[in-house]
C-alpha positions as CSV (number, residue, x, y, z in Angstrom):
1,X,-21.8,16.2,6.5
2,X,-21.2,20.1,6.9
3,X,-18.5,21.9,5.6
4,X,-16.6,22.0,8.6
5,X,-16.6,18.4,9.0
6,X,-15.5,17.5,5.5
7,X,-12.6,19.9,6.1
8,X,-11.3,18.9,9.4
9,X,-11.6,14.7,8.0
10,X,-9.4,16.4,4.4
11,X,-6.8,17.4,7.0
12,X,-6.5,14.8,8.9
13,X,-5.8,12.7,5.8
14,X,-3.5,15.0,4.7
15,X,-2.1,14.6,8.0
16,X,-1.9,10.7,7.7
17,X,-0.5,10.4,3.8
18,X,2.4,13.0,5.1
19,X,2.8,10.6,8.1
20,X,3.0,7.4,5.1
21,X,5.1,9.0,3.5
22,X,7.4,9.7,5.7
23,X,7.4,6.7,7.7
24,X,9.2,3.4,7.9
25,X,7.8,2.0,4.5
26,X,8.2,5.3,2.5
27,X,10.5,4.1,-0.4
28,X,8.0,0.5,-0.9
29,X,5.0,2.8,-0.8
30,X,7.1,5.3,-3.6
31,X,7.8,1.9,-5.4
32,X,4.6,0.7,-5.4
33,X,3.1,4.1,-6.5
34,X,5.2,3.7,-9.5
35,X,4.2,0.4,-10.8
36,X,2.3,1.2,-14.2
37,X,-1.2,-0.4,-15.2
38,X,0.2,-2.6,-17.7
39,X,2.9,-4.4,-14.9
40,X,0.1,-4.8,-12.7
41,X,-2.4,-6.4,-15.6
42,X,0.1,-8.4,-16.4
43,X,-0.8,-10.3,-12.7
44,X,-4.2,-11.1,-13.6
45,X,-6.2,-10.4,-16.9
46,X,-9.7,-9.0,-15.3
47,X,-9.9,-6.0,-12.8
48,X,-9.0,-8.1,-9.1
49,X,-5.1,-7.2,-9.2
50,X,-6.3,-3.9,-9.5
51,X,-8.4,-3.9,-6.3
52,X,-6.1,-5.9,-4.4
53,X,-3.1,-3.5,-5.8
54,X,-5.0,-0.6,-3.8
55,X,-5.7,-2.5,-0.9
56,X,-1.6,-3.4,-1.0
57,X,-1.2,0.6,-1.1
58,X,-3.4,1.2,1.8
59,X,-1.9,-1.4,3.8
60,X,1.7,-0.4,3.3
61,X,0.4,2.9,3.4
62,X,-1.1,2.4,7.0
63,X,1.8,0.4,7.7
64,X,4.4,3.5,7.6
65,X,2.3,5.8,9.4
66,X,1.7,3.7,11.9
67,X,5.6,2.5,11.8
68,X,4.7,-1.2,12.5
69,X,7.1,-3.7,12.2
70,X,8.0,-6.5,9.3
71,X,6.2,-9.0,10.2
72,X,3.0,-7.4,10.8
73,X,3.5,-6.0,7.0
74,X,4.1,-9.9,5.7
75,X,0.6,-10.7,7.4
76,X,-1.3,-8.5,6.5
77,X,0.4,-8.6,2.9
78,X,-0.1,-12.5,2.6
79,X,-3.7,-12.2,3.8
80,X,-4.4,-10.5,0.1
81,X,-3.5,-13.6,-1.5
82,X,-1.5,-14.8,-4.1
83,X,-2.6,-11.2,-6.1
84,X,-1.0,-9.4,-3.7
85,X,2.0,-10.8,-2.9
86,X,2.7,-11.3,-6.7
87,X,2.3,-7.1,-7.0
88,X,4.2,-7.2,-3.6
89,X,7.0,-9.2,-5.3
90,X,7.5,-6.3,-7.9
91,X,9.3,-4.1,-5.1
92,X,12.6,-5.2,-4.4
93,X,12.2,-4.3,-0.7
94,X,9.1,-6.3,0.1
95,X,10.8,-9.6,-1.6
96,X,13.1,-9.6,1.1
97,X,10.6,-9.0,3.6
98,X,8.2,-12.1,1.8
99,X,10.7,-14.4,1.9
């Protein structure tokens, strides 16, 4: 990949995590963001809520850029398991939208 390439795909991320985070799901991202290492671990003792913490990010990441509605964000949340909604659980706003 040139340099012009790998610049132009940096922006248009940049573009997309300013979209996130200013979108719809802004303060669950923030909240999410903020969990520590040792709240997640508490989940699951080996390295899987981990992974499934970052899809959870990217999905309610995606989710506010993309401004889709609640209960598109409870599918593709419960489609990460019982992992992910557990770490979903932790954010006061995506309880109400879980249950």
């Amino acid at each position: 990949m040139g340099v012009k390439e790998y610049r132009k795909r940096l922006e248009e991320r940049a573009k997309r995590n300013r979209e996130a985070f200013m979108g719809k799901y802004r303060d669950e991202l923030n909240a999410l963001l903020g969990l520590s290492k040792e709240e997640i671990d508490r989940i699951t003792p080996d390295t899987t809520d981990l992974e499934v913490y970052a899809q959870l990010i990217s999905i309610v990441k995606e989710a506010s850029a993309d401004n889709i509605d609640q209960a598109e964000l409870k599918d593709r949340i419960m489609e990460l398991g019982k992992v992910g909604v557990a770490i979903a659980k932790r954010i006061p706003a995506l309880i109400d939208l879980l249950t």
